[in-house]
C-alpha positions as CSV (number, residue, x, y, z in Angstrom):
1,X,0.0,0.0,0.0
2,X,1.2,3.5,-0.7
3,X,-0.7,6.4,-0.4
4,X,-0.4,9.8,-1.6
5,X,-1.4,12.4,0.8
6,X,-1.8,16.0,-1.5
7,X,-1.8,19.1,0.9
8,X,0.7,17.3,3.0
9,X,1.9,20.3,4.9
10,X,-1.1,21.3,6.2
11,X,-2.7,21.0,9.8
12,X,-4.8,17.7,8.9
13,X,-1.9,16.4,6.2
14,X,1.1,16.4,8.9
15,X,-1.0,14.9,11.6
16,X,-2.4,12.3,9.0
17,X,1.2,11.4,8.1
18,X,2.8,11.4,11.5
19,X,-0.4,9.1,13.0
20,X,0.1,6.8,10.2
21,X,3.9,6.6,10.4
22,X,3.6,5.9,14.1
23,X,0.6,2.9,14.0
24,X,2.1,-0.3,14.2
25,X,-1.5,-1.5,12.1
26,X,-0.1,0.4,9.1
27,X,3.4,-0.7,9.3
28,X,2.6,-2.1,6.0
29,X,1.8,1.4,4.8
30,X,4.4,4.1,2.6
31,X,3.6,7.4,2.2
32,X,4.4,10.2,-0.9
33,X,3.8,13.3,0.3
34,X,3.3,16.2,-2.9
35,X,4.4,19.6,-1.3
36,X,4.6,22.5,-3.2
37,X,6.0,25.5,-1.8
38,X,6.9,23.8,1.8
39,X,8.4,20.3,2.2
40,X,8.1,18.1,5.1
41,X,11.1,18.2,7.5
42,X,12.5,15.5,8.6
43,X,11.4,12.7,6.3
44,X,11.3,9.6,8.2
45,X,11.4,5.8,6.5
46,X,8.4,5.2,4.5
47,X,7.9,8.7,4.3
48,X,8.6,10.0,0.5
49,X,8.2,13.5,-0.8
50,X,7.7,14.9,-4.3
51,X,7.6,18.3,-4.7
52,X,5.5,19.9,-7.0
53,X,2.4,22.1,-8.4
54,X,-1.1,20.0,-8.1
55,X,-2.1,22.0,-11.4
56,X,0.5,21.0,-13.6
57,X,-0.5,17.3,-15.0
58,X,3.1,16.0,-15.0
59,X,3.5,16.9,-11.4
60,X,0.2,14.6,-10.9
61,X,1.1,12.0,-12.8
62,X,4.1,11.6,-10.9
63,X,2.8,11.8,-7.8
64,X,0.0,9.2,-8.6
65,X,2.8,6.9,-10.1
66,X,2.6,3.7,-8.2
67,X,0.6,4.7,-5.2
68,X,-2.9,2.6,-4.2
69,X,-4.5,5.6,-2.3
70,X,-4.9,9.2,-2.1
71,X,-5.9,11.5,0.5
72,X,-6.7,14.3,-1.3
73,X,-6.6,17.7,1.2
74,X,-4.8,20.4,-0.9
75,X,-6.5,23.6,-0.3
76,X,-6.0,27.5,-1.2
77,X,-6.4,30.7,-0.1
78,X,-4.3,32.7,-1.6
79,X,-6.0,34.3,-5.1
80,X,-8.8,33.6,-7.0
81,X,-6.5,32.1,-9.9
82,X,-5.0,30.0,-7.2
83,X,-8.0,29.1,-5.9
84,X,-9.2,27.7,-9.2
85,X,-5.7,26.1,-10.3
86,X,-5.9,24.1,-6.8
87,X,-9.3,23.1,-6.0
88,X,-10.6,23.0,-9.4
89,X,-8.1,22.0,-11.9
90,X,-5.9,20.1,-8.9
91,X,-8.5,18.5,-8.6
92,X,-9.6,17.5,-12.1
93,X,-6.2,16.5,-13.2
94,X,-5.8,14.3,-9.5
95,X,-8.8,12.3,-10.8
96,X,-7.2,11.7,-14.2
97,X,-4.5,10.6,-13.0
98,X,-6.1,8.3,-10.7
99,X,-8.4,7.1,-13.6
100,X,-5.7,6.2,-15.5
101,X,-3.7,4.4,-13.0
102,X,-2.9,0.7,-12.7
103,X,-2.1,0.5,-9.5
104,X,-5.1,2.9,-7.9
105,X,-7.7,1.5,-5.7
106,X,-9.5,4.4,-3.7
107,X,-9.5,8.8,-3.6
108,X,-10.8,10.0,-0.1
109,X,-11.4,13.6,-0.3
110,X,-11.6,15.9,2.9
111,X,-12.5,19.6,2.1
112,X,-10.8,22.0,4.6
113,X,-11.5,25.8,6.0
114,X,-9.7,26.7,2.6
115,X,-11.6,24.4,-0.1
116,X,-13.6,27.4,-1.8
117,X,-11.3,30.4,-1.2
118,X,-12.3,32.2,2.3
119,X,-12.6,35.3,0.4
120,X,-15.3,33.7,-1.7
């Protein structure tokens, strides 16, 4: 099992991460990470991270590469272009990628305080 966890960096993405590191039940378990402008420090075994932009399809398809499972939690609140590069085109090009995986199984998606834009 590996799973890719977008919006790593965040609040529910680092305590995702450090839980599922730490749980002896998910041992098993790898984790890729996709950070984009911060990067998860330090990076402890089964703990991989790719940087890049969740709007730019070969930075998806990377990411997706090989892994079973994806939390998807990448969020913005920056601008309204980045709003709709993240959560709407992120998004769209996540599900692609997914789709035309091998190796995929399942997509769980938690929306956050920042899924529409706050200034929406």
């Amino acid at each position: 099992m590996k799973i890719l966890v977008t919006g790593a960096t965040g609040k529910v993405g680092q305590a995702f991460i450090r839980r599922i590191l730490l749980a002896q039940d998910w041992s098993h378990a790898a984790v890729r990470a996709l950070c984009h402008r911060r990067l998860l420090v330090p990076q402890p075994p089964r703990l991989e991270v790719v940087q890049g932009n969740i709007a730019l399809q070969s930075d998806v398809a990377r990411a997706v590469d090989g892994v079973t499972h994806v939390l998807h939690l990448a969020t913005c609140k920056e601008t309204p272009d980045a709003v709709i590069d993240v959560t709407v085109k992120g998004m769209f090009l996540l599900l692609e990628a997914c789709r035309k995986s091998d190796t995929f199984q399942q997509l769980i998606l938690i929306g956050g305080d920042a899924a529409a834009g706050p200034f929406f």
